[in-house]
PyMOL commands that place a pseudoatom at each C-alpha (Angstrom):
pseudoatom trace, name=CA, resn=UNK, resi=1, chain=A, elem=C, hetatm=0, pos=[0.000, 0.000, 0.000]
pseudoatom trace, name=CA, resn=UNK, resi=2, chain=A, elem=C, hetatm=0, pos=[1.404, 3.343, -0.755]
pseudoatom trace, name=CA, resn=UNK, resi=3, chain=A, elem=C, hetatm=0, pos=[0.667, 6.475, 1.586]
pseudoatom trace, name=CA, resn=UNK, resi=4, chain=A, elem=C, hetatm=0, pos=[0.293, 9.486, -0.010]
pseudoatom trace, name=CA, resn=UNK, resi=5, chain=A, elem=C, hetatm=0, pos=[3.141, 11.949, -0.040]
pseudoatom trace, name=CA, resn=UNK, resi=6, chain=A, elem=C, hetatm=0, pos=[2.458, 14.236, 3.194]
pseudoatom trace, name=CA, resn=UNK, resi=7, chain=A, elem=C, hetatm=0, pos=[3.770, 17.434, 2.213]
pseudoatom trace, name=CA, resn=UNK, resi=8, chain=A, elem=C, hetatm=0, pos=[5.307, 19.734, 5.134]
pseudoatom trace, name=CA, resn=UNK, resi=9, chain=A, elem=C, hetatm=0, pos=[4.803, 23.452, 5.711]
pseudoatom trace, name=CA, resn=UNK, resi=10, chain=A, elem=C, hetatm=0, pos=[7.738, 25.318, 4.208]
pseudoatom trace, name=CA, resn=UNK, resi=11, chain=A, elem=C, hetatm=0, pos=[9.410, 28.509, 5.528]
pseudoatom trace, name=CA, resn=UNK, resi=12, chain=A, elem=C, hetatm=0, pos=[8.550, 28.929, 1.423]
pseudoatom trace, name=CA, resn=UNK, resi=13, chain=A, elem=C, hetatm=0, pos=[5.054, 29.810, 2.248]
pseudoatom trace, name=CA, resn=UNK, resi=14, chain=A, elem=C, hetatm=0, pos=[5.750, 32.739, 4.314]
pseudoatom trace, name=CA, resn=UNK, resi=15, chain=A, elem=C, hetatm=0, pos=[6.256, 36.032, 2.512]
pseudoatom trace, name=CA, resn=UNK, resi=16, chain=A, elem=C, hetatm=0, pos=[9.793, 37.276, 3.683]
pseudoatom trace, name=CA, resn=UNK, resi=17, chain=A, elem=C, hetatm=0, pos=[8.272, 39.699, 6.414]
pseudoatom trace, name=CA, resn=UNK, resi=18, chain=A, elem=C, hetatm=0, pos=[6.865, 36.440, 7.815]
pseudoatom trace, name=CA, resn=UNK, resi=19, chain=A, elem=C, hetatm=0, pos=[10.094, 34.284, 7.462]
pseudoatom trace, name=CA, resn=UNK, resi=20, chain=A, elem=C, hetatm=0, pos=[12.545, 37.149, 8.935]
pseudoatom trace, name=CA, resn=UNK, resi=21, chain=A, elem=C, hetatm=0, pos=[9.728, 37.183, 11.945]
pseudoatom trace, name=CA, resn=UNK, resi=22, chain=A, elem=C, hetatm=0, pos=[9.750, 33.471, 12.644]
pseudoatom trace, name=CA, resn=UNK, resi=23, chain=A, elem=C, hetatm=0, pos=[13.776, 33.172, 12.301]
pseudoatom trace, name=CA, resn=UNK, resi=24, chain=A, elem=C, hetatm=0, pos=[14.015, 35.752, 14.710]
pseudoatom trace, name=CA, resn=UNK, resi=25, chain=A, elem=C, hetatm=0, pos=[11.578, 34.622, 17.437]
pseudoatom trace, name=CA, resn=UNK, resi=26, chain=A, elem=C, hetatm=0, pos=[12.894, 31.321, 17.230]
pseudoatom trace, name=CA, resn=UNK, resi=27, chain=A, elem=C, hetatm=0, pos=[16.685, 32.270, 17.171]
pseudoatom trace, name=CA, resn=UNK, resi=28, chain=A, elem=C, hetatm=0, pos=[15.852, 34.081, 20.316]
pseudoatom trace, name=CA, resn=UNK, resi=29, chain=A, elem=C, hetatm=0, pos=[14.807, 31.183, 22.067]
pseudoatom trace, name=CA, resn=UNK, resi=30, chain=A, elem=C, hetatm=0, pos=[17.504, 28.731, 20.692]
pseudoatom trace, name=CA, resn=UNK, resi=31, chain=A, elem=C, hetatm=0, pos=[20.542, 30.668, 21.416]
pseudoatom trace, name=CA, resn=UNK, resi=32, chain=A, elem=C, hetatm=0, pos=[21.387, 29.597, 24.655]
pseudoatom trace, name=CA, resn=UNK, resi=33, chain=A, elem=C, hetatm=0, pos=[21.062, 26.334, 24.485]
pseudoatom trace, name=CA, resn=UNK, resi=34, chain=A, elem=C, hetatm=0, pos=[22.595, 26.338, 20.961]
pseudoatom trace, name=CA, resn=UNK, resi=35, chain=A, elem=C, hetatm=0, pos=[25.800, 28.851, 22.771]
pseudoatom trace, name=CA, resn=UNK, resi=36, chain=A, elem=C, hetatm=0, pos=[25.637, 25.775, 25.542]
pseudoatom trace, name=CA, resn=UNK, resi=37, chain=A, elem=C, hetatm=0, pos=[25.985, 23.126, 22.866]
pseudoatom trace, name=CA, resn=UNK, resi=38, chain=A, elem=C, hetatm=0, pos=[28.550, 25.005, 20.779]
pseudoatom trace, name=CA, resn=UNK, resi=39, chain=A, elem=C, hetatm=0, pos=[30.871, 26.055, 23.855]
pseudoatom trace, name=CA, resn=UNK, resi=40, chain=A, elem=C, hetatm=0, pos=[30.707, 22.435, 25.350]
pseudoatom trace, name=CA, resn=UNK, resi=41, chain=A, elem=C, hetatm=0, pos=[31.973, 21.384, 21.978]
pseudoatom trace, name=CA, resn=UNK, resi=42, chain=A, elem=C, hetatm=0, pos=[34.470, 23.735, 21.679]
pseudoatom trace, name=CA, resn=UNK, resi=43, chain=A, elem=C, hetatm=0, pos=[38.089, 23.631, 22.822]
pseudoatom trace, name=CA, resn=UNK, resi=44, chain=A, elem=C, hetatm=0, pos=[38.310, 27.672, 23.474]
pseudoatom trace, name=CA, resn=UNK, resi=45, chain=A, elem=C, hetatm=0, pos=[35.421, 30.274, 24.269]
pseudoatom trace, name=CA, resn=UNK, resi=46, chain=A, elem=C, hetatm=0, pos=[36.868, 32.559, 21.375]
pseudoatom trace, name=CA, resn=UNK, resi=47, chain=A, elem=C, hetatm=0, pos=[36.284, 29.301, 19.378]
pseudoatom trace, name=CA, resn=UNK, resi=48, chain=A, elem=C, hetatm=0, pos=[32.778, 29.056, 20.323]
pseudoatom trace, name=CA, resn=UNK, resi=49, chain=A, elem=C, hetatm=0, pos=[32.167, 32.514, 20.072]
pseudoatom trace, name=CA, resn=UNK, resi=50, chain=A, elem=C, hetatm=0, pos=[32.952, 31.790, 16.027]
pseudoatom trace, name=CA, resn=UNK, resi=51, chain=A, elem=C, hetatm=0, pos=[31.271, 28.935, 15.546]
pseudoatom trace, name=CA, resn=UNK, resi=52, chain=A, elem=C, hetatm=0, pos=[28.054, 30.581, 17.403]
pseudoatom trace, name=CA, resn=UNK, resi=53, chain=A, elem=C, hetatm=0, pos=[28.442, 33.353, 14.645]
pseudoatom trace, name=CA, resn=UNK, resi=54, chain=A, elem=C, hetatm=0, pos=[28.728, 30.878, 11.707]
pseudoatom trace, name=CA, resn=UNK, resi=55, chain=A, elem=C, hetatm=0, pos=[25.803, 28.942, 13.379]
pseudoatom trace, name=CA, resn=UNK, resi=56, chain=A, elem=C, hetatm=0, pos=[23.814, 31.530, 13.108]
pseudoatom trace, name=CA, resn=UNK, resi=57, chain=A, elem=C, hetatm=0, pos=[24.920, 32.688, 9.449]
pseudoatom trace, name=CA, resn=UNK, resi=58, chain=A, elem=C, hetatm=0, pos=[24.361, 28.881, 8.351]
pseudoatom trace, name=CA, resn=UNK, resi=59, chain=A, elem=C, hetatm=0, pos=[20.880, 28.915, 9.853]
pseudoatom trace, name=CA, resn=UNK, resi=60, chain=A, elem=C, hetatm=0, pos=[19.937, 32.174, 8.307]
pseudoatom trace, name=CA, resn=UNK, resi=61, chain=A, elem=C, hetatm=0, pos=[21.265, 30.692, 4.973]
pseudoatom trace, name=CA, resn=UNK, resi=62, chain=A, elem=C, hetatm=0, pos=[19.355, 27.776, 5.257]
pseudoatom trace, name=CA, resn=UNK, resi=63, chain=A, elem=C, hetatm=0, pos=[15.813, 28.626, 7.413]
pseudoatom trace, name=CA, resn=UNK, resi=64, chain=A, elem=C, hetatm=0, pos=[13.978, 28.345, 4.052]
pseudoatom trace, name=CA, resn=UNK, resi=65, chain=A, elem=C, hetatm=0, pos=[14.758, 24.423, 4.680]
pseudoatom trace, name=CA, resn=UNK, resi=66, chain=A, elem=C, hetatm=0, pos=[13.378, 24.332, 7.998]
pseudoatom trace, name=CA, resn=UNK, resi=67, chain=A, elem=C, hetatm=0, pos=[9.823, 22.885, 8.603]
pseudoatom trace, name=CA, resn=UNK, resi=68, chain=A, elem=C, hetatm=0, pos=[7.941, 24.931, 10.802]
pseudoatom trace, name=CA, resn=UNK, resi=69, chain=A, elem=C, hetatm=0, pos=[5.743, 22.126, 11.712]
pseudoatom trace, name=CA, resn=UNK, resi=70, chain=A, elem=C, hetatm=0, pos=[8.426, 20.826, 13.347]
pseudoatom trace, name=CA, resn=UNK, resi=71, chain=A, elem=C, hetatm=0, pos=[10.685, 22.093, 16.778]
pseudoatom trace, name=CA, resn=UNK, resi=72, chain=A, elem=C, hetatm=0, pos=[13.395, 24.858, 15.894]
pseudoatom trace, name=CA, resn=UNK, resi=73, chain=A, elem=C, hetatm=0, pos=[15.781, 23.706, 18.660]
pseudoatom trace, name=CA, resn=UNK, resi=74, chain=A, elem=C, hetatm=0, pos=[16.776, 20.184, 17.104]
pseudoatom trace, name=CA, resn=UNK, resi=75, chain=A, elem=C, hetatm=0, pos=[17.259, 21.500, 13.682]
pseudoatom trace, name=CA, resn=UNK, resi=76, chain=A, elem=C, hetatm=0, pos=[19.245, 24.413, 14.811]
pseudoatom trace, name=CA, resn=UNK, resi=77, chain=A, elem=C, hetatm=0, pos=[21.337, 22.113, 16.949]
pseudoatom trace, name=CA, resn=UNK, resi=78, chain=A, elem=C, hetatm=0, pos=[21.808, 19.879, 13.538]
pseudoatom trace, name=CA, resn=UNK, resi=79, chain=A, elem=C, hetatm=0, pos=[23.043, 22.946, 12.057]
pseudoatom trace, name=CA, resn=UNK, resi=80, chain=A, elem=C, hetatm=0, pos=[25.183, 23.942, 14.803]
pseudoatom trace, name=CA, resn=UNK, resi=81, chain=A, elem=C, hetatm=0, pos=[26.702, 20.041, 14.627]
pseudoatom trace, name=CA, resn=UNK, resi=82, chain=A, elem=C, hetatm=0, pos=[27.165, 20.959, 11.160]
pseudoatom trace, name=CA, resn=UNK, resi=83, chain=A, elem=C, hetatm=0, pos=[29.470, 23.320, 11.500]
pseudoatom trace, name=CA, resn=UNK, resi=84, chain=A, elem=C, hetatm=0, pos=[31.472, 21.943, 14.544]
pseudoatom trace, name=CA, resn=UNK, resi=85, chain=A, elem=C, hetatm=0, pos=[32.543, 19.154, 12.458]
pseudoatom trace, name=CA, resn=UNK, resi=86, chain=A, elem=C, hetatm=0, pos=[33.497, 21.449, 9.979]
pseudoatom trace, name=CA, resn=UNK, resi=87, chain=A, elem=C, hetatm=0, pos=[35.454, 23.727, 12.505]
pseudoatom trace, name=CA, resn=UNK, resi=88, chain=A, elem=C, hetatm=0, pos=[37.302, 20.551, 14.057]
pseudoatom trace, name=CA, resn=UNK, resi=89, chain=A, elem=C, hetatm=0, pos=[37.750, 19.469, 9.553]
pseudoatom trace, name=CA, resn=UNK, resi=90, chain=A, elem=C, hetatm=0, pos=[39.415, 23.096, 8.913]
pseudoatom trace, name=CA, resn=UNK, resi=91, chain=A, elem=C, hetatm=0, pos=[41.946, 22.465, 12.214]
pseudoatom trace, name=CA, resn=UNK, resi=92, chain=A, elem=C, hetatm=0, pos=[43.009, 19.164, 10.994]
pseudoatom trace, name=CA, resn=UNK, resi=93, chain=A, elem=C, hetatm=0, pos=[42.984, 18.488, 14.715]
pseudoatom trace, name=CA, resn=UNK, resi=94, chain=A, elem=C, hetatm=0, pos=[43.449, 14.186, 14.830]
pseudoatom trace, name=CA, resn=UNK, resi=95, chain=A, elem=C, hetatm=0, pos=[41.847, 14.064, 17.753]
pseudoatom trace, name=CA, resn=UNK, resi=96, chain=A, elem=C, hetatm=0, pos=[37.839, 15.565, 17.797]
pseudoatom trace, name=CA, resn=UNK, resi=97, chain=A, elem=C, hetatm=0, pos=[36.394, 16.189, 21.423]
pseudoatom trace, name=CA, resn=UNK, resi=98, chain=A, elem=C, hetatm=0, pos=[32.825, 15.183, 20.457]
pseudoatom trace, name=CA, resn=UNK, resi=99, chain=A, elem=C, hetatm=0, pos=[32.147, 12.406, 17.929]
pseudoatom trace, name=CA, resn=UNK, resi=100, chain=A, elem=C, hetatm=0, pos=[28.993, 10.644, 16.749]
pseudoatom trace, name=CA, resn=UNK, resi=101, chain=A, elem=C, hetatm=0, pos=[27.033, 8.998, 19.426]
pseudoatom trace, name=CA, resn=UNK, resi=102, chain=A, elem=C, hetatm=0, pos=[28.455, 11.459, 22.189]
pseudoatom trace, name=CA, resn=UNK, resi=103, chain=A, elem=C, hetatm=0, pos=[27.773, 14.611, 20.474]
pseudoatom trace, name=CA, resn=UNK, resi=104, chain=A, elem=C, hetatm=0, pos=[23.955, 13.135, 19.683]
pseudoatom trace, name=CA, resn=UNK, resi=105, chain=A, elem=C, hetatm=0, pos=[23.451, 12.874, 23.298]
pseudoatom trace, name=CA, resn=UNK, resi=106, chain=A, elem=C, hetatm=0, pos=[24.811, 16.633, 23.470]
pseudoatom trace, name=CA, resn=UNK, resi=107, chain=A, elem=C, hetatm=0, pos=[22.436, 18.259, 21.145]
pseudoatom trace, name=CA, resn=UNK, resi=108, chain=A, elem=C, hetatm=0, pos=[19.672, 15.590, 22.947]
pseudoatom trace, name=CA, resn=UNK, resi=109, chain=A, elem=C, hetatm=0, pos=[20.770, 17.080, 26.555]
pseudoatom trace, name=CA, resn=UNK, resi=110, chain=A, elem=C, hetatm=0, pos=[20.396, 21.059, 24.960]
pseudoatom trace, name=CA, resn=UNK, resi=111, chain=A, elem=C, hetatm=0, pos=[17.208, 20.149, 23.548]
pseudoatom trace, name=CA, resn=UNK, resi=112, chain=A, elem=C, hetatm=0, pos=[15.842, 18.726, 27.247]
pseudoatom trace, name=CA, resn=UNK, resi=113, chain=A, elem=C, hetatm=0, pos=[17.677, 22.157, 29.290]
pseudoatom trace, name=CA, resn=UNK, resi=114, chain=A, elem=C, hetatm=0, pos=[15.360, 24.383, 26.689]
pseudoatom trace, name=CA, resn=UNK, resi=115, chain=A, elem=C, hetatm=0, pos=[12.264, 22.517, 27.379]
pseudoatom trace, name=CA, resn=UNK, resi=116, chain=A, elem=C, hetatm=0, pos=[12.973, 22.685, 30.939]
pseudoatom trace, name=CA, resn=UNK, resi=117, chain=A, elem=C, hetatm=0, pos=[13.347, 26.151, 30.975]
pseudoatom trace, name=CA, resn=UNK, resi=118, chain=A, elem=C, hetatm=0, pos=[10.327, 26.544, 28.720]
pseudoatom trace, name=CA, resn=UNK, resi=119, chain=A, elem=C, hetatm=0, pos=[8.491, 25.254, 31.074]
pseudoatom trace, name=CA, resn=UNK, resi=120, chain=A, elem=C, hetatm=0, pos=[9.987, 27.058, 33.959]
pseudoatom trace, name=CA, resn=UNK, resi=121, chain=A, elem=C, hetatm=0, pos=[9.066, 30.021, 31.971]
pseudoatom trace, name=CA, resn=UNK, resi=122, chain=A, elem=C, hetatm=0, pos=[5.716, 29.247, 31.976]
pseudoatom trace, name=CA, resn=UNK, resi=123, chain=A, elem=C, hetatm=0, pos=[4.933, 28.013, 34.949]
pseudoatom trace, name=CA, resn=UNK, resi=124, chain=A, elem=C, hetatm=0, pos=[6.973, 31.454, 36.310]
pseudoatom trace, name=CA, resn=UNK, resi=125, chain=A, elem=C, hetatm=0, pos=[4.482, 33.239, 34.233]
pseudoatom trace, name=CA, resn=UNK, resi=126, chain=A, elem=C, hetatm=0, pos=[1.113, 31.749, 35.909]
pseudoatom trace, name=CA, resn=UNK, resi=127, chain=A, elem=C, hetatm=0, pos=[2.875, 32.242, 39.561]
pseudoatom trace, name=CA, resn=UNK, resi=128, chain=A, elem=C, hetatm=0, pos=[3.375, 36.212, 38.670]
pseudoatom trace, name=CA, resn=UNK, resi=129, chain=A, elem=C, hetatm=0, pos=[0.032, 36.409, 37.384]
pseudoatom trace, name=CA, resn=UNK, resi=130, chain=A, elem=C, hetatm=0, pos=[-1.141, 35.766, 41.182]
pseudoatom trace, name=CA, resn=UNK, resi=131, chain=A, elem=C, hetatm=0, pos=[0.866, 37.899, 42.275]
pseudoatom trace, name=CA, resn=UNK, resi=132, chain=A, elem=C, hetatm=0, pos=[-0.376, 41.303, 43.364]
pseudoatom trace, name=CA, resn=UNK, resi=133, chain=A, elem=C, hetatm=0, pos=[-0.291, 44.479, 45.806]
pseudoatom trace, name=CA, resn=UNK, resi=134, chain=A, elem=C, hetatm=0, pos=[2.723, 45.518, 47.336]
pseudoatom trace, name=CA, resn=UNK, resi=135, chain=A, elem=C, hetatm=0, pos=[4.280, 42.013, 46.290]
pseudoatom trace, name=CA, resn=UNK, resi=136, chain=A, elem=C, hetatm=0, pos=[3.723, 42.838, 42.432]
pseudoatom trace, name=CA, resn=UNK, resi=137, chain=A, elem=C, hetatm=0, pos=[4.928, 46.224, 42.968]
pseudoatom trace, name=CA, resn=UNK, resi=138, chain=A, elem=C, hetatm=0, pos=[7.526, 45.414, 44.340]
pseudoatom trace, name=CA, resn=UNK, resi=139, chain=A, elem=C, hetatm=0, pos=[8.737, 43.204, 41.418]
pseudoatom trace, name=CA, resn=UNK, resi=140, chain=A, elem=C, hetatm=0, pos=[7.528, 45.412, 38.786]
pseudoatom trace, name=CA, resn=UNK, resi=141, chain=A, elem=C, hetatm=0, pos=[10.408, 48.466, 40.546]
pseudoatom trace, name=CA, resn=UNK, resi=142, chain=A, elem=C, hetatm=0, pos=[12.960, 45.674, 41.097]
pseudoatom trace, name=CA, resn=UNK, resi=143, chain=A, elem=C, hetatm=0, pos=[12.943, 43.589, 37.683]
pseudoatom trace, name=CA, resn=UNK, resi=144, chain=A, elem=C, hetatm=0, pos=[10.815, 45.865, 35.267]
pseudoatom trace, name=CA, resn=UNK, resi=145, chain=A, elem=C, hetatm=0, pos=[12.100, 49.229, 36.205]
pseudoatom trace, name=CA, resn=UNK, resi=146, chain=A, elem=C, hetatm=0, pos=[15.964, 47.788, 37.333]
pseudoatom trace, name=CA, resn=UNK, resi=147, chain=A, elem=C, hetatm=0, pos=[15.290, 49.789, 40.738]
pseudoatom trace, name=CA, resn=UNK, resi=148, chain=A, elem=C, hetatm=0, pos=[18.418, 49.346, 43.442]
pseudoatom trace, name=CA, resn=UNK, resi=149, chain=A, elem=C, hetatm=0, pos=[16.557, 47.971, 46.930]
pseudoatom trace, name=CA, resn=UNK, resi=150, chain=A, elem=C, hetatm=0, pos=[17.248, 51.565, 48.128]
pseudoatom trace, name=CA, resn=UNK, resi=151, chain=A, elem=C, hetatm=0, pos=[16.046, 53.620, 45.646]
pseudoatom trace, name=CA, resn=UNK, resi=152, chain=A, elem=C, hetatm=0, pos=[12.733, 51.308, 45.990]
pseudoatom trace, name=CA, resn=UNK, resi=153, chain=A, elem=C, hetatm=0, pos=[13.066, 52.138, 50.050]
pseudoatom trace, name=CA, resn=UNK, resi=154, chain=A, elem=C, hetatm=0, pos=[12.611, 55.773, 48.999]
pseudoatom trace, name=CA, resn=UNK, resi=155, chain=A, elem=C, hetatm=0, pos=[9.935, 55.674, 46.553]
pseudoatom trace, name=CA, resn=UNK, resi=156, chain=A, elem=C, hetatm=0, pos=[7.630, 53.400, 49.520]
pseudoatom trace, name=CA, resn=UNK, resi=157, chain=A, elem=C, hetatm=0, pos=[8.645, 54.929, 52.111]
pseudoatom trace, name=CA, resn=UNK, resi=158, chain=A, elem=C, hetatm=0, pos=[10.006, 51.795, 53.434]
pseudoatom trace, name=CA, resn=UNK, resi=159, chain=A, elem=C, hetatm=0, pos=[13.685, 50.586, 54.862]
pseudoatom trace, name=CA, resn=UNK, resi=160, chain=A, elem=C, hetatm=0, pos=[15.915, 48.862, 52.216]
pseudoatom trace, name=CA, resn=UNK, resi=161, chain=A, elem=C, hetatm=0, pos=[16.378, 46.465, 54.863]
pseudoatom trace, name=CA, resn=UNK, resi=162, chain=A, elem=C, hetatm=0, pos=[12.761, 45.903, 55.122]
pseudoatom trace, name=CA, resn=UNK, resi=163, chain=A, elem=C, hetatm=0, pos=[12.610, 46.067, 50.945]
pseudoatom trace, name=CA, resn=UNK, resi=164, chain=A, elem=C, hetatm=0, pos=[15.593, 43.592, 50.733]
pseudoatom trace, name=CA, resn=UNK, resi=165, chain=A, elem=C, hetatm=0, pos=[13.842, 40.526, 53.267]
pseudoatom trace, name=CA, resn=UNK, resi=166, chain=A, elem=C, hetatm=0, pos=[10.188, 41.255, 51.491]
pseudoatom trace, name=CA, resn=UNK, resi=167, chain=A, elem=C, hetatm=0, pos=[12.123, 40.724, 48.049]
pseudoatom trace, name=CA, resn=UNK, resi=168, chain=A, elem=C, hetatm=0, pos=[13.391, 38.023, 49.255]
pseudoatom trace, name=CA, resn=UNK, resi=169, chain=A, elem=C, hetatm=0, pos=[10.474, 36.582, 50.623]
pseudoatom trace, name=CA, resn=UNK, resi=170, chain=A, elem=C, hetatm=0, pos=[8.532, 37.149, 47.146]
pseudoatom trace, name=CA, resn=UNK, resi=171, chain=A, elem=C, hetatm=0, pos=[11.186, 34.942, 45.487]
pseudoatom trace, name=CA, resn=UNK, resi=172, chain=A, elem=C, hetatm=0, pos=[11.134, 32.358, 47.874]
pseudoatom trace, name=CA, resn=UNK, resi=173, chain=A, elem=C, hetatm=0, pos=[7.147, 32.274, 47.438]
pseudoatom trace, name=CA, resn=UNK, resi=174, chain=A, elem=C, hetatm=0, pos=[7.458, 32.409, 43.625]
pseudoatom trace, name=CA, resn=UNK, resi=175, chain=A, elem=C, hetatm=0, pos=[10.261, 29.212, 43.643]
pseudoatom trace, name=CA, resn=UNK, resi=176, chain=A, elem=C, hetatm=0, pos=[8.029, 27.340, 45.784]
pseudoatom trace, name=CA, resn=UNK, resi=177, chain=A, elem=C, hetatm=0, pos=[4.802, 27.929, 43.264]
pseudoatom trace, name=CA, resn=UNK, resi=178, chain=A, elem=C, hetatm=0, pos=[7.081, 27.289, 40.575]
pseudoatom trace, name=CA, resn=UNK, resi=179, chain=A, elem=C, hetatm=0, pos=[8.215, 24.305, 42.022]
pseudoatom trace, name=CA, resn=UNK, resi=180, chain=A, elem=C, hetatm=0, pos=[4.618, 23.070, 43.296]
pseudoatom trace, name=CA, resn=UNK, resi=181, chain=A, elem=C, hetatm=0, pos=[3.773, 23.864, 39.513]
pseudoatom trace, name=CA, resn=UNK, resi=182, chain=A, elem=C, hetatm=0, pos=[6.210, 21.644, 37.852]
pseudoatom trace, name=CA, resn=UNK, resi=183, chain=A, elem=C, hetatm=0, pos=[5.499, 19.206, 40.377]
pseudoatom trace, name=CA, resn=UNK, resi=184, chain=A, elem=C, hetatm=0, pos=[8.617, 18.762, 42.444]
pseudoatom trace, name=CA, resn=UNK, resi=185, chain=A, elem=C, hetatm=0, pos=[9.229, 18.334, 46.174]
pseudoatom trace, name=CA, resn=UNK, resi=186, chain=A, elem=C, hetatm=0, pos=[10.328, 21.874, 47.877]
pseudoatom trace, name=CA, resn=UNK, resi=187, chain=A, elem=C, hetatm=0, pos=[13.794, 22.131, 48.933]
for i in range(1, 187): cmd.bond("trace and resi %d" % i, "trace and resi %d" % (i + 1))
show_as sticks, trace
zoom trace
């Protein structure tokens, strides 16, 4: 029995407003587990500071190949492989620090860190949304606005000492929902 031909979305189908768009919101979220991937394979951090630019060259170059159907993160990290092995070609080193099977469970181990921290994100995301009042405010000066615990003290009328434990408190609130979220044991 034959199956039809399934044919896959294209980065083709986009008009090039549309493509630039969806390369750049999912660069944004692949780059640090792709810069992970690339320094762990790297022998130097100027090294993977290259290959991270070539990385993202190549996958410019080639996001017209990419199926959007599919997850950005493995096919970058293909790409990024890619262009290791070519790096470790150009050296003519004899020995290569990541080879077949053990670079696999590399890009495999980047892949699982950016869903974990996906859904860290997320579950981050709900926790804030509960949060409100003073607590919320206090975030919103701290992390939105960059405010120093003092210059927060000020604007509330409050001690920075008192600004610093509440701050702290918040955090330790947030972790815990975060943590109750993703379903694992505070600690």
């Amino acid at each position: 029995m034959n199956q039809p031909i399934k044919k896959t979305p294209s980065t083709n189908a986009l008009t090039p407003a549309q493509s630039r768009e969806l390369l750049a919101r999912n660069w944004v979220k692949a780059q640090p587990s792709v810069l992970a991937f690339v320094i762990a394979s790297a022998p130097q951090f100027t090294d993977a500071e290259d290959l991270l630019q070539e990385v993202a060259a190549e996958v410019a170059i080639r996001f017209d190949d990419y199926d959007p159907s599919r997850p950005f993160l493995p096919w970058a990290l293909w790409v990024a492989k890619i262009k290791i092995a070519d790096f470790y070609r150009g050296k003519k080193r004899e020995k290569l620090v990541f080879v077949g099977e053990a670079m696999d469970a590399l890009v495999e181990a980047c892949a699982r860190v950016q869903d974990l921290m996906t859904e860290e994100q997320q579950a981050l995301r709900e926790c804030l949304a509960q949060t409100s009042g003073r607590s919320r405010e206090l975030l919103t000066l701290r992390y939105a606005q960059d405010m120093k615990p003092r210059q927060i003290a000020t604007a509330l009328g409050m001690s920075a000492a008192a600004v610093r434990v509440t701050l702290s408190r918040i955090r330790t609130a947030l972790s815990d929902c975060v943590n109750q979220r993703l379903g694992r044991a505070n600690g």
